[in-house]
C-alpha positions, 0 to 999 in steps of 0.5 A: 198165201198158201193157206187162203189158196187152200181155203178157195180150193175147198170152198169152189169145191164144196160149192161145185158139189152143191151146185151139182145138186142143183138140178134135183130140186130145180131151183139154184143152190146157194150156200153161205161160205162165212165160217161165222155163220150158223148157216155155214156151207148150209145147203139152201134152195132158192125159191120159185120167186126167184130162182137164180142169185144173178137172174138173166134179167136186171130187173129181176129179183135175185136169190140170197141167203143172209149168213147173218140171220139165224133162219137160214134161208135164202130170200128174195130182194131187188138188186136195185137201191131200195130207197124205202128201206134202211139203210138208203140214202137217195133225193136230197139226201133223205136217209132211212137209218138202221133203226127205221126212222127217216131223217134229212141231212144236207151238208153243203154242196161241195164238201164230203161228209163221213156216212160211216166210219167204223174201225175197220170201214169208212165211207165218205160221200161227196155232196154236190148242190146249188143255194136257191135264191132266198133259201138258208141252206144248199139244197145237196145231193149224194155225187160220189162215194170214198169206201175205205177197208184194211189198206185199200181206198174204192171210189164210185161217181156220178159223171156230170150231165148237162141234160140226162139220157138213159143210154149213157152211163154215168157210172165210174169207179177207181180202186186204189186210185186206178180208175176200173174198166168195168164194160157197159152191161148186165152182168158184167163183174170186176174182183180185185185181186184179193177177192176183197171188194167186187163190182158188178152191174146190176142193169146194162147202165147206171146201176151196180152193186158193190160187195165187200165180203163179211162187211158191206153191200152198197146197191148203187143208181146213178139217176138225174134230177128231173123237171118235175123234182125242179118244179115241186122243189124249186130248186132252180137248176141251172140249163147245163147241169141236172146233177146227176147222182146217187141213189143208194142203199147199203146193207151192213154186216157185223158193225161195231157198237161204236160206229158212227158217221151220218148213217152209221150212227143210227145202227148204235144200239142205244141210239136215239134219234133227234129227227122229229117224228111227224115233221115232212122234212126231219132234219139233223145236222152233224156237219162240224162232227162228221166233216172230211177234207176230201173223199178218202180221207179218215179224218173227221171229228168223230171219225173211228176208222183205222187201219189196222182196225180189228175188232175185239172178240169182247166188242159186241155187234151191231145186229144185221139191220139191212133187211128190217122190213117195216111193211108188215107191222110195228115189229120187225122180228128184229127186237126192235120197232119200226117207227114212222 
């Protein structure tokens, strides 16, 4: 206790330092303060494009630096899931896996399914749908995710609507099986106690961002689905429910080469991806592999997570596939290719 103590007294010192600094160069200092990093304590200068880590406007981007990459310097994103980039999981539910490749995976309404499952981290997400009238399948949606780390459950869901206003949040959260009173609007931040996990609103309603340090950011929107989606899909929704659920887009940190789960599975560094390129709807099952009997449990036929779970120094990586961009050509600077 002492010690952690110590290492929080030297790092918001350092961090003050740096901060001061600040007004010299005009833009916000930010550091990386993972003593894995190479980018460790690293002075860096948010660009003009974004100025600020926590923007006044929600719709903002903010300023970050990735201590996992070796160019140490801060970026811009949008603090919004991004549902075009890796790591997304949004609509019903299409994925966008870590290495680049859209694929759809519908589970079946009702049940949970792992979307990561790795030794020291498992997510699981509730699926909620409906089975249109002569279709084979439940068209499924992302209700609610189970976030399991060292001895601590977080859950975050969508609250069910009979019709969608955006004035209403829909948002609820529970740690350790305590439901959070973290107050409507931007920004308004919950950390636990340990500092292991943190939430904070990214818009006044609807959105957040969860963060659990050194493993995993999960960007979170709460969003309906609407007449036109009913319309183009057919899904036939009934009057009093627009299923309302998640977007979301996670970005991982140092996953094991042995992970697994729906989403997890694509960030294996020899994987290869049954989803057929060139088909609009590319669907891969896993069901029966990937099945939990509710949202925080570990329990799945291919399931890894433990919870003393430690990684061993001879256990190579995953590389940080959470910022790949595919925008700006067939390499992504990452070592491998982006395919379509």
């Amino acid at each position: 206790m002492m010690s952690n103590l110590k290492n929080k007294w030297f790092f918001t010192v350092v961090i003050l330092f740096l901060a001061g600094l600040t007004e010299i160069s005009g833009g916000e200092l930010i550091t990386c303060t993972s003593k894995k990093s190479k980018c460790f304590l690293k002075p860096l200068y948010c660009p003009a494009e974004c100025p600020s880590k926590s923007p006044s406007d929600p719709k903002a981007k903010a300023c970050y630096v990735n201590c996992n990459s070796p160019m140490c310097k801060p970026e811009c994103r949008n603090r919004k899931a991004n549902c075009k980039q890796p790591g997304a999981a949004c609509l019903d539910p299409r994925f966008i896996g870590g290495d680049g490749i859209v694929f759809y995976f519908h589970g079946k309404s009702n049940e949970h399914f792992s979307l990561v499952s790795d030794l020291n981290l498992q997510i699981n997400a509730r699926f909620i749908g409906l089975r249109p009238a002569s279709r084979p399948r439940d068209s499924t949606w992302i209700q609610a995710l189970g976030i399991l780390f060292d001895m601590h459950a977080f859950s975050v869901e969508a609250i069910k609507a009979e019709t969608w206003d955006d004035e209403v949040d829909h948002l609820k959260f529970y740690n350790d099986g305590k439901e959070l009173d973290l107050p409507e609007g931007y920004p308004s931040i919950w950390e636990s106690s340990e500092s292991s996990i943190m939430v904070e609103r990214t818009s006044n309603k609807n959105g957040a961002l969860i963060t659990l340090p050194e493993v995993a950011e999960i960007s979170v929107n709460v969003v309906p689905v609407t007449k036109e989606d009913d319309r183009i899909h057919n899904y036939q929704l009934p009057s009093d429910d627009c299923f309302a659920h998640l977007d979301v887009q996670f970005r991982f940190y140092g996953l094991s080469t042995k992970v697994e789960g729906v989403l997890g599975r694509t960030y294996q560094p020899d994987f290869k991806n049954p989803a057929k390129l060139g088909v609009a709807m590319p669907v891969v099952g896993g069901e029966d592999k990937y099945r939990t009997s509710n949202l925080l449990s570990s329990k799945c036929n291919s399931c890894i997570f433990s919870p003393a779970g430690v990684l061993k120094e001879s256990d190579p990586l995953v590389m940080d596939f959470g910022t790949l961009d595919c925008t700006g050509g067939s390499s992504s600077g990452h070592g491998i290719v982006c395919r379509k």
